[in-house]
C-alpha positions as CSV (number, residue, x, y, z in Angstrom):
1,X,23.9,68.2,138.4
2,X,23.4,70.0,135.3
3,X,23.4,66.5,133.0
4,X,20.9,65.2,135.6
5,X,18.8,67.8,135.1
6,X,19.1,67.9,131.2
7,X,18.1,64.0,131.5
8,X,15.2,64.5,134.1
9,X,13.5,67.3,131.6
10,X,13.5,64.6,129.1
11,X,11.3,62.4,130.9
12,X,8.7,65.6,132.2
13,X,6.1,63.6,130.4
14,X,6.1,60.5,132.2
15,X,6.7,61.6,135.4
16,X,4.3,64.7,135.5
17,X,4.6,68.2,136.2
18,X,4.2,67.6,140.6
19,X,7.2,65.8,140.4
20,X,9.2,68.2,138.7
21,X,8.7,70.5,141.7
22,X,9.5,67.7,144.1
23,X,13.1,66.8,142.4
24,X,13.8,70.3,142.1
25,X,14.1,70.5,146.1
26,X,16.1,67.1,146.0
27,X,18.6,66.7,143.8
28,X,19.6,63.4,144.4
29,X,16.1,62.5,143.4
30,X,16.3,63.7,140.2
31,X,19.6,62.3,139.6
32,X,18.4,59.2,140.8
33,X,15.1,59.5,138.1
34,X,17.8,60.6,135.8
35,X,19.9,57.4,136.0
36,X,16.8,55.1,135.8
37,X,15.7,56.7,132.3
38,X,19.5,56.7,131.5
39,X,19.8,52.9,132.5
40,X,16.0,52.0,130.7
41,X,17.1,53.1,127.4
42,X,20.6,51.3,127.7
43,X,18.5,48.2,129.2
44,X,16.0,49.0,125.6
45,X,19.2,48.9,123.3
46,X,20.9,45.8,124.6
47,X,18.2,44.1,124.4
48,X,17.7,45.0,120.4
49,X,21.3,44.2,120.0
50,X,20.6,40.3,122.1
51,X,17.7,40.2,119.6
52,X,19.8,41.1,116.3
53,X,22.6,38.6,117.7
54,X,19.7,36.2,118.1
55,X,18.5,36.8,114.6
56,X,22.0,36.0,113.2
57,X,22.6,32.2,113.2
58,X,18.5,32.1,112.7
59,X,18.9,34.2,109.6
60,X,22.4,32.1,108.2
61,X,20.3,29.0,108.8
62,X,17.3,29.6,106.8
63,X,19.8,30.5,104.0
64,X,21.3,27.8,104.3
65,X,19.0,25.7,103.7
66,X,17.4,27.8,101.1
67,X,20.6,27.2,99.4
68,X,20.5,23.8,99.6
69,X,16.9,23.4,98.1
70,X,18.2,25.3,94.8
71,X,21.1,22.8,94.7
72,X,18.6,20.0,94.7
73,X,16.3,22.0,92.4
74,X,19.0,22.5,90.4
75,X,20.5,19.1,89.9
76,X,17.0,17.9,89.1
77,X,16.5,20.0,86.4
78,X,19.6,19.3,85.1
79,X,19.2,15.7,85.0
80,X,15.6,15.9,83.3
81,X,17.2,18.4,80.9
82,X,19.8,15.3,80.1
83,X,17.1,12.7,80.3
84,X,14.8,14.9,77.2
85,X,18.4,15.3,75.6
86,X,18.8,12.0,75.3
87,X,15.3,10.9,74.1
88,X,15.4,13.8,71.5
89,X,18.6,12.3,70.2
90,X,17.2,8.7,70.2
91,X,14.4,10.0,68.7
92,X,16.8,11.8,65.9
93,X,18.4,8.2,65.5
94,X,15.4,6.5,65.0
95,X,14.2,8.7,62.7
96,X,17.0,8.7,60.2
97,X,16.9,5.0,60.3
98,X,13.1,4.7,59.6
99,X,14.5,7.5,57.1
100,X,16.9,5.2,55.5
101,X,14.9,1.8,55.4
102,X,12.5,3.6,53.8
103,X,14.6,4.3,51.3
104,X,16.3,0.9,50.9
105,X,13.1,-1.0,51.6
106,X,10.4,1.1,49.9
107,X,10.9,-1.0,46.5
108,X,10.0,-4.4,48.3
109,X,6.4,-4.4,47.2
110,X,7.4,-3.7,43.9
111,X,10.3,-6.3,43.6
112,X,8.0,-9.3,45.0
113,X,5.7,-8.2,41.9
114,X,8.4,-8.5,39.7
115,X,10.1,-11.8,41.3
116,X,7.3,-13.6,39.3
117,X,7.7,-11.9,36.3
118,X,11.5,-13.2,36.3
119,X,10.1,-17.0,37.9
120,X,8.1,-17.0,34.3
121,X,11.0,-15.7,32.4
122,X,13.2,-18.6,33.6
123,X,10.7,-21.7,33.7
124,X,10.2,-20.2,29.9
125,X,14.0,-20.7,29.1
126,X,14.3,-23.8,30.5
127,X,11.5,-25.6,28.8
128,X,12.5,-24.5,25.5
129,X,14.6,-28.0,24.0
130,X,18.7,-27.1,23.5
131,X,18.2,-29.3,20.4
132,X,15.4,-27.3,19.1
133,X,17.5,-24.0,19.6
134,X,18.6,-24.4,15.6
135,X,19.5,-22.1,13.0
136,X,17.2,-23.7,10.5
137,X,14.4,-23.1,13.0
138,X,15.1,-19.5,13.8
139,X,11.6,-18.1,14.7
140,X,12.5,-20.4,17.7
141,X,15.5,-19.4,18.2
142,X,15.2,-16.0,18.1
143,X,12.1,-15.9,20.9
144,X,14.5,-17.8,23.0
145,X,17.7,-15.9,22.6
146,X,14.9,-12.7,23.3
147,X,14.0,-14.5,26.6
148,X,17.5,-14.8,27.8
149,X,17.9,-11.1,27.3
150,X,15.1,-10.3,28.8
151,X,15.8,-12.4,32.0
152,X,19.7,-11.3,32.3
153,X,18.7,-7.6,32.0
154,X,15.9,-8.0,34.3
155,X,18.5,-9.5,36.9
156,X,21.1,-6.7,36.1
157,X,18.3,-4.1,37.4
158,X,17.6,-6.4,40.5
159,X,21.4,-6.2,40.9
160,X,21.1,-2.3,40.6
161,X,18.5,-2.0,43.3
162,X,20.1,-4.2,45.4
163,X,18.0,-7.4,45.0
164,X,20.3,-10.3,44.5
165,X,19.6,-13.9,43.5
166,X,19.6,-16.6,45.8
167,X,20.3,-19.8,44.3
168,X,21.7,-22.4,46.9
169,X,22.0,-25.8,45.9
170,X,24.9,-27.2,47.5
171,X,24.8,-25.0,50.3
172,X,23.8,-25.4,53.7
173,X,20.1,-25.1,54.9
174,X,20.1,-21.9,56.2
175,X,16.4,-21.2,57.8
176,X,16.7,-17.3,57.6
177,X,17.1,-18.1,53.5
178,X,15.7,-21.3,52.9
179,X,12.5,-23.0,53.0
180,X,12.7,-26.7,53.2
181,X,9.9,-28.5,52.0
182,X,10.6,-32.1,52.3
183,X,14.0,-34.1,53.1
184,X,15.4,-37.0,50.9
185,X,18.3,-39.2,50.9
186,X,21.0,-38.3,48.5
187,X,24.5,-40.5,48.6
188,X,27.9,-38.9,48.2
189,X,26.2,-35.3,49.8
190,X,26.5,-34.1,53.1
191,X,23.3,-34.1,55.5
192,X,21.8,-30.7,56.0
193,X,22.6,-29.2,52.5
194,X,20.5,-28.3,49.6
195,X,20.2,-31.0,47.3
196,X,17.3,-29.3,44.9
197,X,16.4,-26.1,44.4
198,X,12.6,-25.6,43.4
199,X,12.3,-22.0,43.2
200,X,15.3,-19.3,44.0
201,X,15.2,-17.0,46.9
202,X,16.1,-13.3,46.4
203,X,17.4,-10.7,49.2
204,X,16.9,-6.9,49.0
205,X,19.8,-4.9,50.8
206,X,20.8,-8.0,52.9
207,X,17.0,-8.8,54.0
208,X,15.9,-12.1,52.6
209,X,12.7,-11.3,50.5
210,X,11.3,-14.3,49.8
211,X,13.2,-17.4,51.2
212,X,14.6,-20.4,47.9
213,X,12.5,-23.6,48.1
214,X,14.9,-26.3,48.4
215,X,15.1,-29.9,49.3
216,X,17.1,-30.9,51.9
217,X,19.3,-34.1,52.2
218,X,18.3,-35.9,54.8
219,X,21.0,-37.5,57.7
220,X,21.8,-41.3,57.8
């Protein structure tokens, strides 16, 4: 009776103050308005438990899949962070290559300038007579001797800078190296090979500069 009561003053301001007197002459009314608040609030906190419970699998969910959206996010930065890796370090490679033909390769202008200095040199050597080359004529022979020093040291410096002589007579026609300009029959040589050399061809560092003139010996 007493914990009915204690619940029934409780609810004095929803139910009014008539009421109180009116339970006060019956007390299994106000037990009975005591249970109802008693069972309204236990109704009001099972239902806040249902909704947490509710919330739950809701709340695990959206994790979840929050979860797996940074996984994605994730992996895609990682592969566009290997993607700029590897273009930085293609970049890097070709780079040090332009790096490194420049340095082999910057000298090509130069070396075609000086491929007809050595061109005169030789045609000069070769038109001087053997039989003129004397010691009773030795103003001659001194400006010749002076030639062929000039033209073996020039070819020692080509040599240095890695610009080597191409002389191919004999060899086979090669169209990276050679440049045929006409064909004719030679007996006792094979088809395809160089059977005159009109002007030598020189590489620098393995690139063919300027390709030898030849003729060719034509096939049966």
């Amino acid at each position: 009776m007493l914990s009915c009561l204690h619940t029934f003053v409780h609810t004095l301001p929803e139910v009014g103050l008539s009421y109180l007197f009116v339970a006060l002459s019956s007390p299994r009314l106000l037990c009975t308005a005591a249970k109802q608040k008693s069972n309204g609030q236990n109704l009001e906190e099972d239902a806040g438990q249902n909704e947490q419970k509710t919330d739950l699998p809701s709340t695990e969910k959206t994790l979840m899949e929050e979860k797996v959206k940074l996984e994605e996010q994730l992996k895609e930065t990682m592969e566009k962070y290997k993607r700029a890796l590897a273009d930085t370090e293609n970049l890097r490679q070709r780079s040090q290559k332009l790096v490194e033909e420049a340095k082999l390769y910057g000298i090509q202008g130069f070396c075609k300038d000086l491929l007809e200095v050595a061109d005169i040199l030789e045609k000069a050597t070769q038109c001087v007579p053997k039989e003129e080359i004397r010691d009773d004529n030795p103003h001659l022979k001194n400006l010749y001797e002076g030639l062929v020093m000039t033209e073996v040291q020039i070819q020692k410096v080509f040599t240095k800078h890695g610009l080597l002589r191409l002389d191919p007579l004999g060899a086979k026609f090669d169209p990276y190296e050679h440049e045929a300009l006409f064909h004719t029959p030679a007996e006792g040589r094979e088809p395809g090979t160089v059977a005159l050399v009109n002007k030598v061809g020189y590489k620098l560092h393995g690139r063919t500069l300027r390709p030898a003139l030849v003729g060719v010996v034509k096939g049966a």
